[in-house]
C-alpha positions in Angstrom: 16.8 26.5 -25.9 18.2 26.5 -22.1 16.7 29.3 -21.6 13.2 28.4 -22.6 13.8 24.7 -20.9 14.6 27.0 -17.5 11.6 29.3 -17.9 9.0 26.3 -18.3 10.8 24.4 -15.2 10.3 27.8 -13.5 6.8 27.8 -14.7 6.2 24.4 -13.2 7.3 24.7 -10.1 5.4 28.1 -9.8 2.2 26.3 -11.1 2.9 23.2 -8.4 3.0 25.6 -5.5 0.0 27.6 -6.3 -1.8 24.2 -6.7 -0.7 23.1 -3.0 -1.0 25.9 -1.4 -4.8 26.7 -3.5 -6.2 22.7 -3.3 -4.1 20.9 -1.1 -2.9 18.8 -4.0 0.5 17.8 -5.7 0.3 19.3 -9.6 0.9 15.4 -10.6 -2.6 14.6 -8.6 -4.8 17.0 -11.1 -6.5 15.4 -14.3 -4.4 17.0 -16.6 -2.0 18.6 -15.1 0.0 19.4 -18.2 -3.0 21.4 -19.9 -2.5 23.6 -16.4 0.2 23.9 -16.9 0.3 25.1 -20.5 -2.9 27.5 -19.3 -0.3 29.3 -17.4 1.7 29.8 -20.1 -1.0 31.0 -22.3 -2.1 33.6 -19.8 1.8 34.8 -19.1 1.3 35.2 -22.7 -1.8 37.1 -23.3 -0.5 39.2 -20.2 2.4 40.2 -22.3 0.4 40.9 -25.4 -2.1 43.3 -23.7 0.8 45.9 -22.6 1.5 47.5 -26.6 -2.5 46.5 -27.5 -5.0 48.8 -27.9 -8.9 49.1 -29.0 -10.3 46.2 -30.6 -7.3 44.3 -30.0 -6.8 44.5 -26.6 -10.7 44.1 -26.2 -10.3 40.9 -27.6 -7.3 39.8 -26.0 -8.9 40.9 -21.9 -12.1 38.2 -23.2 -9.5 35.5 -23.9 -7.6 36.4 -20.9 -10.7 35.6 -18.9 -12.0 32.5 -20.8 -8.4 31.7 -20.0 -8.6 32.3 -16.3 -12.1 30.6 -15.8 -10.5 27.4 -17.5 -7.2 27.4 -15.5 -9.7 27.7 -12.4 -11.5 24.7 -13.4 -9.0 22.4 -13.9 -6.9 23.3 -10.5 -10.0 21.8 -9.3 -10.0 18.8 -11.4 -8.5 16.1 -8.7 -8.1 13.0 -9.6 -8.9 10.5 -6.6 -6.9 7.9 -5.2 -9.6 5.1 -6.5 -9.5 6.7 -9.9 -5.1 6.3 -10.0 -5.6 2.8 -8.6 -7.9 1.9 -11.5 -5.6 3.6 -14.8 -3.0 2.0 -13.1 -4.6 -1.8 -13.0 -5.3 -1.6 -16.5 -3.2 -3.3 -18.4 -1.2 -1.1 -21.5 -2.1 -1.5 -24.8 -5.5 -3.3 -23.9 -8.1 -2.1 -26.2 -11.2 0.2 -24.3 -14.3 -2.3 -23.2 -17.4 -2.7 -25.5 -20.5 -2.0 -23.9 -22.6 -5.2 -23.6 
């Protein structure tokens, strides 16, 4: 348990770097910051897996690796701007989504 809560900390603060140093951004700033972060983690994963596989397996596991990557790529790109912050945090909680007219 402490060690995976110290890996993931680890993780995050790897993955907030990158994201500052790549878009100029704080992690917190993305859309989703958590799926990024979890996207990481998937790929550490997948990185792990391809060293014993072989064949069809590994095939399979270098085209999720790369569907992985593309999606990593765009969400470190997926800013959210300051107008958009301003407007989530105006809304009141609990209010039910508007009706179109």
């Amino acid at each position: 348990m402490f060690i995976e809560e110290t890996r993931e900390k680890l993780l995050k603060e790897i993955v907030r770097r990158e994201v500052r140093a790549e878009q100029g951004v704080d992690l917190e700033d993305l859309l989703n910051p958590i799926k990024v972060v979890n996207l990481e983690l998937k790929i550490l994963k997948l990185e792990a897996g391809l060293t014993s596989a072989s064949g069809e397996e590994r095939q399979r596991l270098e085209e999720e690796l790369s569907s992985k990557r593309a999606d990593l790529a765009g969400e470190k790109r997926a800013v959210m701007r300051d107008w958009l912050k301003a407007l989530f945090r105006g809304q009141p909680p609990g209010l039910p989504p508007r009706a179109p007219p």
